[in-house]
C-alpha angles and dihedrals in degrees: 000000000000104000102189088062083044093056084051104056087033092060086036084058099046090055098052094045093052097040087058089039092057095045093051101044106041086048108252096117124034083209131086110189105183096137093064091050098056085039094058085049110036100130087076104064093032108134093242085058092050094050089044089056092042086048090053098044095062090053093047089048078045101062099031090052079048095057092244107166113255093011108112106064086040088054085044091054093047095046082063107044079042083058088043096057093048088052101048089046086069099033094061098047094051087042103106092045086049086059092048095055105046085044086051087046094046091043103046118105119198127222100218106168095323092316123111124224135172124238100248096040091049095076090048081053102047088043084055098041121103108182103093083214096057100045094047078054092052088044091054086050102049091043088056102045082047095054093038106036117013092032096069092058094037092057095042084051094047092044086049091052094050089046083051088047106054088034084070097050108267125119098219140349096257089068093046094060093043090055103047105037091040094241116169080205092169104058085041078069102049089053094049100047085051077059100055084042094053098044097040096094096042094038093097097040094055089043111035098070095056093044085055093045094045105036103023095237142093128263089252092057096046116112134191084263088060104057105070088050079046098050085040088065095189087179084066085055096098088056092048112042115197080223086058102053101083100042093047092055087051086045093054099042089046096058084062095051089255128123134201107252093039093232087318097311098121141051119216108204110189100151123137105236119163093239086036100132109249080224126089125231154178126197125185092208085175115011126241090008114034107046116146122204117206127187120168101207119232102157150264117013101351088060086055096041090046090044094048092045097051092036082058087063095041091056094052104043083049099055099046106129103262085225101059118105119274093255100054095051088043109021143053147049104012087194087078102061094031084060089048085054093048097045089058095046092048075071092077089068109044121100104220094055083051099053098042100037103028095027080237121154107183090204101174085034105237102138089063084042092059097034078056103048087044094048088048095051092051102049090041081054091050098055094054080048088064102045098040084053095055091056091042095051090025118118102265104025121193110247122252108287096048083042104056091041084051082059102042084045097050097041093039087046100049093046104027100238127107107265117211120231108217090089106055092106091038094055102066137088147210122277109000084302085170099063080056091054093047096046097042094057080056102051090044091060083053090046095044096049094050095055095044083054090050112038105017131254086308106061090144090065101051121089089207089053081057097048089052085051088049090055104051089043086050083067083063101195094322089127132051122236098261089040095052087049092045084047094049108032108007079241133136127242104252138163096212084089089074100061100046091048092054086054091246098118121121123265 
């Protein structure tokens, strides 16, 4: 195998795929034409490619473990094309079902009391709807187009997936991913099940009084319909104008010494389309010098926190050297730029970047109340995530019906509402996304902390707080998330830090 060719068609790949990504999702092209893209590039992700790279990686891991000069960072490389191969395998075998389904998802309308929705824009519409009775509606509706229309392809992909997977060798997904993306995935469980643990007694206590303050009701009352109106926080509107969004991203990039467009390097895309996917998204289409930036605006705080994450990502991938290597301005560990995203949209919540960029003093302090119930509520979700995915891609997975009653149990369990079950095939993602996610909030508290210890309270306002960002985005995902915090701090990845940053820790 020649991999230099390979790098090329690979990065060739990767362009195509994100440019109709982006077109798709952000609701530009009905169409969704994935199949013709990995058709175009099969030989990538042909088994015989798969097994070459797998080949070459062994010898790679071979020579570095050996001491041979130059070989590390090669074997590195070639663990992630090897990854990217895998990925793609599959990828290009569940494309077509992949197309179907974000074409189903574009194209569904929703009867909601005699209104018509469509599917995408319903959950911009629960998380804006005030009336408890109507979104409880939206939600029915969105939880039976799902089962009836979305679930049949999810389960024959994930079906797919799960045959692949066992065809290469492995004997379930769950080791796959561990394997290739080097996830110890069973010590990130252990750790976030010490979370649940930790937080359980004081859960209700932290979330109760913004649940009370933002949908009237108490925690005992709250349902799965409530929380995207609850997360949405249109009492908080007043402290975050839609007028001021823009200006306070450039703001904040500015007192680093950042801009927006990175010199032209990014496009921002905010504008309000009906396919237009409800979630937010960044895609570096040609790293460091295509990378797109999409927000589907809802409103107030969530339009600040979706902006600044993305915008996290922007910035990196923006920022990757132009001469590293493919893989590492495309590739790797996903953990890295999530943490950089969440680093930016953790912003949203700290005073002192409300006071000096909103003119915001959060006096009796209920803005940081809510951001800490949310964040609370999502890493507690995530958690259950974890858990409830290594049952689902473990070797002997439950059928549907056990399965979905082990994900309504986990996540109901976790946040103390009753979780529907419909979605237990739609909320997953690729690739053990979620161990990205975890590890990622983890990383950010490190990151966070080391630039508050650096550069003061506010970092975001200190050029020399942005040059140390640059460099470490310059690295692009070369690293891994325990290895960038080794790197920077000599620390290990732990999700103690949580807790403690939550203010849950014990006495």
């Amino acid at each position: 195998m020649e991999l230099a060719a390979y790098r090329e068609q690979a990065e060739a790949f990767v362009a195509e795929l994100g440019d109709a990504y982006y077109a798709h999702y952000a609701g530009l092209d009905d169409a969704f034409e994935v199949e013709q893209i990995y058709a175009r590039h099969g030989a990538l992700f042909s088994r015989e490619a798969v097994e070459r790279l797998g080949e070459a990686s062994a010898v790679a891991d071979a020579a570095a473990a050996a001491g041979a000069g130059g070989s590390d960072e090669e074997a590195r490389r070639l663990r992630m094309l090897r990854d990217f191969a895998v990925e793609g395998h599959i990828g290009r075998a569940t494309s077509e079902l992949a197309e179907r389904l974000a074409e189903r998802e574009a194209g569904l309308r929703l009867d909601v009391g005699g209104a018509v929705l469509g599917f995408r824009e319903s959950a911009v519409a629960q998380a804006n709807e005030p009336d408890h009775e109507r979104r409880l509606a939206i939600e029915a509706a969105r939880l039976e187009a799902t089962a009836a229309s979305l679930n049949p392809l999810h389960r024959e992909a994930l079906e797919r997936t799960r045959e692949l997977t066992r065809e290469l060798g492995w004997e379930s997904y769950r080791a796959l991913c561990a394997e290739l993306k080097g996830l110890d995935l069973a010590r990130l469980s252990r750790q976030t099940e010490r979370f649940l643990a930790a937080t359980d007694e004081r859960y209700a206590e932290v979330l109760a009084p913004a649940v009370e303050r933002t949908v009237g009701v108490g925690l005992a009352r709250l349902t799965r319909a409530d929380l995207p109106w609850f997360f949405r926080a249109r009492e908080q509107d007043g402290a975050f104008p839609a007028g001021r969004l823009l200006r306070a991203y450039e703001e904040t990039l500015a007192g680093m010494g950042l801009e927006g467009t990175a010199g032209g390097r990014v496009l921002l895309d905010v504008e309000p389309r009906p396919r237009k996917s409800p979630r937010a998204f960044c895609v570096a289409v040609e790293a460091p010098r295509d990378v797109r930036l999409v927000v589907a605006p809802v409103g107030g705080r969530d339009d600040y926190v979706a902006l600044f994450h993305e915008g996290g990502h922007a910035q990196h991938f923006a920022h990757v050297g132009e001469s590293l290597a493919f893989e590492y301005r495309h590739l790797g560990d996903n953990a890295v730029t999530e943490a950089f995203a969440f680093l930016f949209d953790h912003l949203v919540e700290n005073p002192e970047w409300l006071r000096r960029r909103l003119g915001v003093e959060d006096g009796d302090g209920e803005l940081a109340a809510h951001a800490r119930a949310s964040r609370l509520v999502y890493l507690r979700r995530y958690c259950a995530k974890l858990a409830y995915e290594l049952v689902a891609h473990g070797e002997t997975p439950p059928g549907d019906t056990l399965l979905a009653d082990v994900y309504s149990r986990a996540l109901g369990g976790a946040l103390g509402v009753t979780w529907p079950t419909e979605t237990f095939l739609s909320d997953m993602d690729e690739g053990f996304y979620v161990a990205a996610y975890l590890r990622a909030w983890a990383l950010e508290t490190h990151l966070r902390r080391w630039l508050a210890d650096r550069f003061g309270p506010a970092w975001f306002e200190v050029p020399e707080a942005g040059a140390a960002l640059r460099s470490l985005w310059a690295e692009g995902q070369r690293l891994s998330a325990e290895e960038l915090l080794a790197s920077l701090t000599g620390e290990t990845l732990d999700f103690g830090v949580l807790v403690a940053d939550l203010g849950l820790a014990p006495a």
